[in-house]
C-alpha positions in Angstrom: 8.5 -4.2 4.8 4.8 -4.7 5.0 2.0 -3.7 7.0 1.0 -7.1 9.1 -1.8 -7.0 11.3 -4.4 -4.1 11.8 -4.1 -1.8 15.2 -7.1 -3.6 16.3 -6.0 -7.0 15.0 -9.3 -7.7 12.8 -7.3 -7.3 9.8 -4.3 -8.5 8.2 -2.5 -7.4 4.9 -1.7 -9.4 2.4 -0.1 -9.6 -0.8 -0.8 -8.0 -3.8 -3.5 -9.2 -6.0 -3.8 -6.8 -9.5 -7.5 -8.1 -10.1 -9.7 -5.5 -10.3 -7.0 -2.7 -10.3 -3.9 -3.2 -12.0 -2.4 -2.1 -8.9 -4.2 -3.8 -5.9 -3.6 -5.3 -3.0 -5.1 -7.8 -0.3 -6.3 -7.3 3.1 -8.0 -10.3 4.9 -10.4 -10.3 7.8 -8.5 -12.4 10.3 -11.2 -13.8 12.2 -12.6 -15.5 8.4 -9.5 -15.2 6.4 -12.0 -13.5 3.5 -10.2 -11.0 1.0 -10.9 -8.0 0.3 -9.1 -5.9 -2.5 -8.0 -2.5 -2.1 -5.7 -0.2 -4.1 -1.7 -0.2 -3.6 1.4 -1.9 -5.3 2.4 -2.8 -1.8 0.6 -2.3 1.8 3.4 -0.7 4.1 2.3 0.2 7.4 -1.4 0.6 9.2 -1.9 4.5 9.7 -5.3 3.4 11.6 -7.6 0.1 11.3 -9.3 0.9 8.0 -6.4 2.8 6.3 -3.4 1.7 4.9 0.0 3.5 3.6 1.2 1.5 0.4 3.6 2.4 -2.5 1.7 2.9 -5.8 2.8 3.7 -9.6 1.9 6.2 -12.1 -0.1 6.7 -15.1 2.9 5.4 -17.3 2.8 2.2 -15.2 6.2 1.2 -14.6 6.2 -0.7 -11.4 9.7 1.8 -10.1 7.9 4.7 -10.6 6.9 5.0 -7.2 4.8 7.3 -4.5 3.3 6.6 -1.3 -0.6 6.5 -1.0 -3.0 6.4 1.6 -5.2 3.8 0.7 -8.7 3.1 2.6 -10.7 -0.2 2.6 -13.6 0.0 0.9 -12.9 2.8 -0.7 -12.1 3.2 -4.7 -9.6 6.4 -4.5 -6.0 6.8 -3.3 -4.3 10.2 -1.4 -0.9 10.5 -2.3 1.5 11.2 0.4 4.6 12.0 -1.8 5.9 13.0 -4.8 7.2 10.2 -7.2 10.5 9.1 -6.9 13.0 7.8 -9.2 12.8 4.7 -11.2 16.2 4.2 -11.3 17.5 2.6 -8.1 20.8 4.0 -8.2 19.6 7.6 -8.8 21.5 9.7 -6.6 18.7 11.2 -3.6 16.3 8.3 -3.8 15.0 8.0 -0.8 13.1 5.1 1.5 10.1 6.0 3.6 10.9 5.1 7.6 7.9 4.2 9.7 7.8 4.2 13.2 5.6 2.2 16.1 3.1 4.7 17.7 
């Protein structure tokens, strides 16, 4: 599941990148195909055209030890949207986020 193309379709998000975060991700311009780096394992859905929801890790950096963010372009900080969830993928209550079209 990823993000796609912006609400506006001005941006698109891309895959991740780990350059100047170790968890970072790319969103391009789609009119110049420039890249710009923003935080987030992995860009999920568009909640509006300069925001993004994206999984992210914890301080003890193992890549299953998940929570969703809110990430914003440009910007250096993450919200978090959830708790953590398990690392262990057959952890009984694990759950997967469910976006919908608005």
């Amino acid at each position: 599941m990823d993000a796609g193309v912006s609400p506006d379709g001005q941006l698109i998000a891309g895959q991740f990148a780990g350059r100047k975060w170790k968890t970072s991700s790319f969103v391009l311009d789609a009119r110049t195909g420039k890249q710009r780096e923003v935080r987030g394992q992995q860009l999920l859905a568009w909640a509006d055209g300069h925001s993004l929801v994206a999984w992210d890790i914890g301080r003890d950096g193992n890549e299953f030890h998940q929570r969703l963010v809110l990430v914003t372009i440009g910007g250096e900080k993450t919200i978090p949207l959830s708790d953590f969830r398990s690392p262990k993928d057959d952890t009984k209550g694990r759950w997967e986020p469910v976006f919908a079209e608005r």
